[in-house]
C-alpha positions, 0 to 999 in steps of 0.5 A: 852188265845190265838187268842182273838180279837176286831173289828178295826175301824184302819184296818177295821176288828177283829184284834187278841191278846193273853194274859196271865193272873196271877195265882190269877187274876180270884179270886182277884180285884188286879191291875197288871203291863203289859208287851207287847209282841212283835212276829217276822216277819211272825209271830203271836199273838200265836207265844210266847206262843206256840214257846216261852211257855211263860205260862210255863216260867211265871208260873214258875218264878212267882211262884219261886217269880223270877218274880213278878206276871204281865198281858203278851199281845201279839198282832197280829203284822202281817207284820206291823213292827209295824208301819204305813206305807207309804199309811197307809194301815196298821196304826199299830202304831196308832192302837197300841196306839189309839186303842188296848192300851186303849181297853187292859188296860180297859178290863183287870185291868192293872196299867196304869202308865207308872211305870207298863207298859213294851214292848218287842219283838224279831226280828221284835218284837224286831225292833217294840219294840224299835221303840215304847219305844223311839217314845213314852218314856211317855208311857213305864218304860221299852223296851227289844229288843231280836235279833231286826232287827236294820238295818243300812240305808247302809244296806237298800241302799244296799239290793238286790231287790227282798229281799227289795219288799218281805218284804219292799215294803209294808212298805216303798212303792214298786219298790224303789232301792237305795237311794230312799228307804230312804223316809220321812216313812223310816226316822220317823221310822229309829231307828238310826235316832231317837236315833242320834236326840239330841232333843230326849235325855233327853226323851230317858232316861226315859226309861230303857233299855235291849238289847240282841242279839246272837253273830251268829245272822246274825242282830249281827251287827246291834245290835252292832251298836246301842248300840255303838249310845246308848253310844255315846248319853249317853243314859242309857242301858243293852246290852248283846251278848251271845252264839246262834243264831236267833231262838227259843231256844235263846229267851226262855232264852232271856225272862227269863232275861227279866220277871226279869229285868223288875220286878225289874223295876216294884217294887218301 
């Protein structure tokens, strides 16, 4: 079901998902796993299911018995990040966790375990993804970032203005160069950080982890390097680098792997 929503006391207004349901849901009383699903930047809450056919996907590996039969929620992230940013204008995180979490899992009958509870995304989906297994470990069993946009603090330093206030400025605050860009918002919300954070270890390893990425994926290296700090940490993970690049075509066979993974995940 595409474009649903619920009125925000975050945002002020309705705020959009789409969801697929199991075949069986509507004539059973069953409890089902969930999985969070994630769009990119400039995206939407339609973009997995009319880009990544992710109807047709599940349909097929849960009836091959590929995937085990689970509820797939895909929010409306907008240009978010998925985070909340630095005038908190756009509070998506908490909206996320406070708000739209709780509001899913009692409309729709969902295990509310963490065991039974997964996250996923690409590009920016793949960032926010990530970004929300490890702020929020006791929440999710399992996070699979495609293509996520791991971009390195040089990187951020680094990037040409007009580049930075089009997509960043929202974020982090507008009109910052350099170092500057770099501010207490960037920082609690700067995946490199986080995983670097010693404190943060042994929570981080409550989640299992599966990354991939596309070896001619222009954010190649920067998935690249988190799964360098990932192994420094000793912090548990699947990384895969295969052929393709930063489209569509790359993360409908992403997903496949993913629905088996985290299946896998899910059964006890």
């Amino acid at each position: 079901m595409e474009s649903l929503s619920l009125d925000s006391r975050y945002f002020g207004k309705k705020m959009k998902y789409s969801v697929y349901l199991p075949s069986g849901y509507q004539a059973s009383n069953r409890h089902y796993p969930v999985l969070y699903l994630l769009h990119g930047y400039t995206d939407n809450e339609t973009g997995w299911t009319q880009f990544g056919e992710i109807e047709r996907i599940a349909n097929e590996m849960m009836e091959n018995g590929k995937a085990t039969p689970m509820i797939i929620v895909m929010p409306d992230g907008g240009v978010s990040w998925y985070i909340n940013n630095f005038d908190r204008s756009m509070p998506y995180e908490d909206y996320f966790f406070n708000e739209f979490l709780p509001f899913i899992e009692s409309t729709y009958r969902i295990r509310k375990e963490k065991a039974y509870r997964a996250v996923a995304g690409l590009s920016m989906g793949g960032f926010g993804s990530f970004l929300f297994a490890i702020k929020h470990p006791e929440v999710f069993a399992h996070c699979a970032p495609l293509s996520a946009a791991f971009i390195e603090e040089s990187t951020s330093i680094n990037s040409p203005q007009a580049n930075y206030d089009r997509i960043f400025s929202v974020l982090y605050g507008p009109g910052l160069t350099g170092t500057d860009r770099i501010n207490d918002t960037y920082k609690a919300n700067d995946p490199f950080r986080i995983v670097a954070d010693t404190a943060n270890t042994a929570k981080l390893k409550t989640v299992k982890y599966y990354i991939d990425c596309g070896d001619d994926d222009f954010l190649s290296s920067g998935n690249a390097a988190m799964h360098k700090l990932l192994r420094e940490k000793g912090i548990p993970h699947e990384f895969r680098m295969r052929d393709g690049a930063h489209n569509w075509t790359y993360w409908r066979h992403s997903i496949r792997d993913v629905l088996k993974i985290i299946s896998a995940s899910f059964h006890r």
